[in-house]
C-alpha positions, 0 to 999 in steps of 0.5 A, a space after each residue: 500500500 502506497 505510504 501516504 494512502 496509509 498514513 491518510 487512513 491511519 489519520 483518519 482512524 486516529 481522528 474517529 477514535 478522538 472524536 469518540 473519546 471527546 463524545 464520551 467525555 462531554 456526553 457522560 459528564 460534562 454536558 449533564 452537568 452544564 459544564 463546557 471546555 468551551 469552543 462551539 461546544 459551549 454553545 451547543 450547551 446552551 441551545 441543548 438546555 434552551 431549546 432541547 436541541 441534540 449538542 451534536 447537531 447544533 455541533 455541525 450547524 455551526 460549524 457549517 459556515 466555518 466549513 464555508 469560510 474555511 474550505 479555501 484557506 486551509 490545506 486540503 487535507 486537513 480540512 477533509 479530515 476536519 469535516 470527519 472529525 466534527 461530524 465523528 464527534 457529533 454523532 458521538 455526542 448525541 449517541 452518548 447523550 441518550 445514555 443515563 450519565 456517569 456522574 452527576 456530581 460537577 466536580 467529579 464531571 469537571 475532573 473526570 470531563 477535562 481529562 478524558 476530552 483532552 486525551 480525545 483532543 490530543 489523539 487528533 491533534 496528534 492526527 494532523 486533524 481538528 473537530 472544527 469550532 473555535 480552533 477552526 476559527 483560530 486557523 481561519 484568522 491564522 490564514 489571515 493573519 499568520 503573526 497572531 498567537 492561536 492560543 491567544 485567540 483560543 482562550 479568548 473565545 472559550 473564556 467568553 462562551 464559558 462566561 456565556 454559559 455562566 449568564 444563561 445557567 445563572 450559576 457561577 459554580 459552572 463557570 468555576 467548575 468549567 474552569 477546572 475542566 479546560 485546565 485538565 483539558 489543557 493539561 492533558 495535551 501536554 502530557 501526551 505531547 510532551 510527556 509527564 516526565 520532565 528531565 532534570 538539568 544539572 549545572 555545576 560550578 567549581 574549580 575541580 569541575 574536569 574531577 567531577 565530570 570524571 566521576 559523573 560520567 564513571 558513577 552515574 553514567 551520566 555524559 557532561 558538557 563544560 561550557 566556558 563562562 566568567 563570574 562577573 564578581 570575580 572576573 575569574 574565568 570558570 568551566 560550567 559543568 552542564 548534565 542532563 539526567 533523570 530526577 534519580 540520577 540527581 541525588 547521585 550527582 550533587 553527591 558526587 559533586 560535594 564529595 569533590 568539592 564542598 564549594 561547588 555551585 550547584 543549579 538543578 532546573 526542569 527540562 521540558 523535553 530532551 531528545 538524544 542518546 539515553 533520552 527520547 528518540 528523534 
């Protein structure tokens, strides 16, 4: 099979499987509890709860005139893929709907909720695809515009409709509770982009720094860099140590350091992302 026709079918799969995981999520807890992570989602909400429209159908009308607007400005590809994903979730959201909720507690939706719709999101992010609503917007203007910040824009619409959702409910605990949901939500696609586990960044200053990256890389196993730097009080010139390592190697390693030279300076700092040998692959 050729290699783009596969990687097109998998995207596709990929996108399916999302817009189920976010249709379970909105349809088993956030929607019977009022709640939203905002996007036209918080406004199919309010209809639903107005007008007793289905959220999934709402969903795809007002998605419609983005498809139109959109059609000509974004790639091709992605927007195929965008139109299965808004339909896909769509018909999740109302097939879920008709089913009794998981929960009815709004915390335990708004955790429960956040989580799960963000995994889905994540999947077809991860899918080169989108459901539409407000980050369909975000990548029309995108077009447009191209120096805007997406995020920026994003948080600006989900806030409003959530506020939207907090004036017609008259509740501020939904909003409060929305909140909760859209941080886990964006947590959530951080952890599957970017992984929960954050490497360590160790830098060490010390007159005896060639003795120390000796017994780093002999006890710990660990590589280290010496970069050349000056202290601005001392005006003495001095080698800065740099290792990355895991957060059980940090022990060992500010061990070894002291061992040597109790003086040493030493700074251990987060790593969001470390791509290498003995890390993540490329």
């Amino acid at each position: 099979m050729n290699e783009n026709i596969k990687n097109s079918i998998l995207s596709i799969i990929g996108t399916i499987i999302g817009a189920g995981i976010i249709g379970f999520g909105t349809g088993s807890f956030l929607l019977p509890s009022q709640l939203s992570t905002g996007g036209f989602s918080g406004i199919a909400t309010i209809t639903y709860y107005l007008f007793q429209i289905p959220m999934g159908t709402m969903n795809i009308l007002l998605n419609i005139p983005m498809f139109i607007f959109s059609g000509f400005r974004i790639g091709k590809n992605f927007f195929i893929k965008t139109i299965i994903g808004t339909v896909s979730l769509s018909v999740f959201i109302d097939f879920f709907d008709k089913y009794p909720p998981i929960t009815t507690d709004r915390f335990l939706a708004s955790i429960y909720g956040g989580l799960i719709i963000g995994l889905g999101t994540a999947i077809i992010l991860k899918s080169g695809s989108s459901t539409g609503g407000s980050e369909l917007i975000a990548n029309l203007i995108k077009s447009y515009i191209p120096n805007i910040t997406i995020s920026k824009y994003l948080t600006l619409i989900d806030a409003i409709i959530v506020l939207a959702n907090v004036i017609v409910f008259k509740h501020i605990e939904i909003g409060l509770y929305s909140a909760i949901a859209i941080y886990l939500y964006g947590k959530m696609i951080d952890i599957i982009f970017e992984g929960i586990y954050y490497t360590k960044l160790v830098f060490i200053i010390s007159d005896k720094s060639e003795q120390i990256s000796k017994e780093i890389e002999n006890k710990v196993k660990r590589g280290v860099t010496g970069l050349y730097g000056k202290g601005m009080y001392s005006g003495e010139d001095k080698l800065v140590l740099i290792c990355a390592a895991s957060r059980g190697d940090i022990g060992k390693i500010k061990s070894v350091a002291k061992d040597i030279d109790k003086k040493c300076f030493i700074v251990v700092a987060n790593a969001r992302e470390v791509l290498g040998e003995g890390f993540k692959s490329y």
